[in-house]
C-alpha positions, 0 to 999 in steps of 0.5 A: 565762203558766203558766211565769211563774207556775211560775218564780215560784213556784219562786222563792218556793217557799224562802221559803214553806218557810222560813216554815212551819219559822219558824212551826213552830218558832215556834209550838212555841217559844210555847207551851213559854214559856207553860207554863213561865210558868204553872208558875212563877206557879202556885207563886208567890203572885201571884194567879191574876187577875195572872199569868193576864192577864199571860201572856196578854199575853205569849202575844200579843207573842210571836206578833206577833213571830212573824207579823213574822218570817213575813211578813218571811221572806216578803219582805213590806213591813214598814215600811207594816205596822210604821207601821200598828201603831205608829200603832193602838197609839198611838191605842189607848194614848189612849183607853185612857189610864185602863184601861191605868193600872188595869192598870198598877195592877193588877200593882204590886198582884198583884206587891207584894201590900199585901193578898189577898183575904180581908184587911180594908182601908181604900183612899182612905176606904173600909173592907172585906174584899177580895172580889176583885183583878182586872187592873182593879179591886179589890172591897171588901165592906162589913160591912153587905155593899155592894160598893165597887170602886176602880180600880187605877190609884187603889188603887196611888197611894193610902195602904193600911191593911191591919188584918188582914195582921200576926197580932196587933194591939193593941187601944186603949179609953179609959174615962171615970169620974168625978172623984170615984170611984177611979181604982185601983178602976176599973184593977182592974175593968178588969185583971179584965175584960181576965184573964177574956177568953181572947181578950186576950194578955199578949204580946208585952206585958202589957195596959197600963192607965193614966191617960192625961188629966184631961179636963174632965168625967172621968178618962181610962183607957187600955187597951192589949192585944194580940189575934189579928187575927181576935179583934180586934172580937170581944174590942172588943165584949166588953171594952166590954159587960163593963167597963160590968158591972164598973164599974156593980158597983164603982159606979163612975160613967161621967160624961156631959158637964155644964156647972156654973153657979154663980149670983153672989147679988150 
């Protein structure tokens, strides 16, 4: 029996060493992918939550292909084996329906990048600064500090407004003032107003004040200016406190809306 089970060996002892070159190799092979996938998505920009899952993932491909190649160099019965894995990795996918959709989500959101962290958005409704983008899900901070996370899956199929990711926006406000006060005046008050506000830009264009409707209680003034995305709420608050100043100096009056009866005596 101890000569059998030498014989045998010294049958078997060439795919044993073949084996250990293909795992040597092999294993030498993955891990130099792996570092130059790492070099080359450290110098992308592709958040780091991404392309670190990303090689992850890959790292293990690559070495259940190299267990397959082993154990076939071995001469172990692959099929039993790839039908198992093809059976676990079809029962896997099934209950993992939702998350593998969010990770799928997740890359379109690392590799396309619509925002980045630190950018204010709003995704399905909701409104915040993106706190963090992980494989899974997308953190929203509120300005009165709530945490919102949306499932990737859901923030990839979704309408995005980024408000922060162009270095300019245009700032819209409409004043009312009444019917009987003069429209001129209150542009000139406004013209003032947007001047003295180092924030407001005169490019790409001019600020753009002008009648935009005769509604049924006042008249309407449109106010157009450009500001830098980070002065934007800044520069809306300071224009709407001081063109309240302006008019109430001007006495020009900001109309509430009214209802005139007039009486029949007959």
């Amino acid at each position: 029996m101890l000569d059998r089970f030498q014989q045998r060996l010294a049958d078997y002892a060439p795919n044993l060493f073949y084996a250990l070159i293909i795992f040597i190799v092999g294993y030498i092979v993955i891990r130099l992918i792996v570092k130059f996938l790492k070099t080359v998505f450290s110098r992308s920009h592709i958040e780091e939550t991404g392309w670190s899952f990303l090689v992850s993932l890959i790292r293990a491909v690559l070495y259940v292909i190299l267990a397959v190649m082993i154990l076939s160099q071995l001469q172990v019965p692959m099929s039993s084996i790839i039908a198992t894995l093809g059976t676990a990795g079809l029962a896997i996918g099934l209950a993992l329906k939702e998350s593998l959709s969010n990770v799928a989500g997740g890359f379109i959101i690392m590799f396309t990048r619509p925002f980045k962290s630190g950018d204010y958005v709003e995704i399905k409704g909701s409104q915040g600064i993106v706190s963090r983008i992980t494989i899974l899900y997308t953190k929203l901070l509120t300005m009165d500090n709530k945490c919102i996370m949306i499932p990737n899956g859901a923030v990839a199929s979704s309408i995005i407004t980024n408000y922060t990711q162009e270095e300019l926006r245009r700032l819209e406000l409409t004043f009312n003032i009444s019917y009987a006060d003069d429209f001129h005046a209150a542009e000139e008050a406004i013209a003032n107003v947007v001047a003295a506000n180092s924030f407001a830009l005169d490019k790409p264009d001019a600020p753009f004040i002008r009648v935009c409707e005769h509604s049924a209680n006042s008249v309407k003034l449109l106010l157009r200016v450009w500001v830098k995305s980070e002065n934007y709420w800044e520069l809306r608050y300071a224009l709407l406190a001081d063109v309240k100043d302006a008019f109430d100096r001007e006495n020009i009056e900001i109309p509430y809306n009214q209802l005139d009866v007039h009486l029949d005596k007959n």
